[in-house]
Kinemage of the C-alpha trace (Angstrom):
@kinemage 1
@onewidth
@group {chain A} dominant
@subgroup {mainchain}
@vectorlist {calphas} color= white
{ca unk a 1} P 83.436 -31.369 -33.997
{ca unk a 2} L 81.041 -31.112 -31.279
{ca unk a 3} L 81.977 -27.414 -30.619
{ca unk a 4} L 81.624 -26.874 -34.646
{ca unk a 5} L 78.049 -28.414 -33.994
{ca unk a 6} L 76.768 -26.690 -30.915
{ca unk a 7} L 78.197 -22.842 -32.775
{ca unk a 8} L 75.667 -24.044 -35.428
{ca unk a 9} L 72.910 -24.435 -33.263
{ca unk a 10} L 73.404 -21.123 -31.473
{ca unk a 11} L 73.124 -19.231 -35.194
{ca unk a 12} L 70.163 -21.075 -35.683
{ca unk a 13} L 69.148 -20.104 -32.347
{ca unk a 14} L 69.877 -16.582 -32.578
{ca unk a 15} L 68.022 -16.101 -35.568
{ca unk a 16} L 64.801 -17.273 -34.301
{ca unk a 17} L 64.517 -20.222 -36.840
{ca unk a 18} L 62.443 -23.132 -37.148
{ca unk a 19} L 62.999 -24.599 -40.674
{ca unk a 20} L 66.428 -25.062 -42.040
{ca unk a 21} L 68.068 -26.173 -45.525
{ca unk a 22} L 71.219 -27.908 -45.184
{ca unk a 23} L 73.530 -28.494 -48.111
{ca unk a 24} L 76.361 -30.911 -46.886
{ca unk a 25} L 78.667 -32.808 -49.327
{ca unk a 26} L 77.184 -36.652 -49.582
{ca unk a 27} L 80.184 -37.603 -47.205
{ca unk a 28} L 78.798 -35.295 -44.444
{ca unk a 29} L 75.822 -36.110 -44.826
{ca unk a 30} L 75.631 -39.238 -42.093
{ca unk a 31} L 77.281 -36.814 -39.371
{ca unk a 32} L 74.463 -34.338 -40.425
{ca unk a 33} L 71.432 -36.809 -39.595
{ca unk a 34} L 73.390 -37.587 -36.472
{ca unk a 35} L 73.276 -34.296 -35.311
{ca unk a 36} L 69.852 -33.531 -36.834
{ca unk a 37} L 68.337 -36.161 -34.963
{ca unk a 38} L 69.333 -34.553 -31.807
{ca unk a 39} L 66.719 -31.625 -32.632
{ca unk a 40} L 64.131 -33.465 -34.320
{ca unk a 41} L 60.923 -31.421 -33.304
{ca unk a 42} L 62.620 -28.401 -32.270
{ca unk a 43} L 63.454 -27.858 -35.770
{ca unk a 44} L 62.355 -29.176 -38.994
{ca unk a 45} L 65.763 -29.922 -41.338
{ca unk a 46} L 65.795 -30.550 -45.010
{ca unk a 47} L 69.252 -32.317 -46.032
{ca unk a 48} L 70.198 -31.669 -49.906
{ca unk a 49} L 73.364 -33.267 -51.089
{ca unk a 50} L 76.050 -30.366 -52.464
């Protein structure tokens, strides 16, 4: 999972971004703050259920 995570970060990275929309089904979601939390300030994250 980690490895999942960090491969996410590095698209984000690559693409220059700063503000992302994340669509996670509602059981996801916890594992999604988890990792968001990690990057809080770096990037600003909007969660939306799927």
């Amino acid at each position: 999972m980690a490895a999942s995570l960090y491969t996410i970060k590095q698209k984000i990275d690559e693409k220059n971004l700063s503000s992302i929309k994340v669509i996670v089904p509602a059981h996801r979601k916890t594992l999604m703050k988890a990792f968001i939390d990690r990057f809080i300030g770096v990037y600003n994250f909007e969660i939306e259920d799927l």
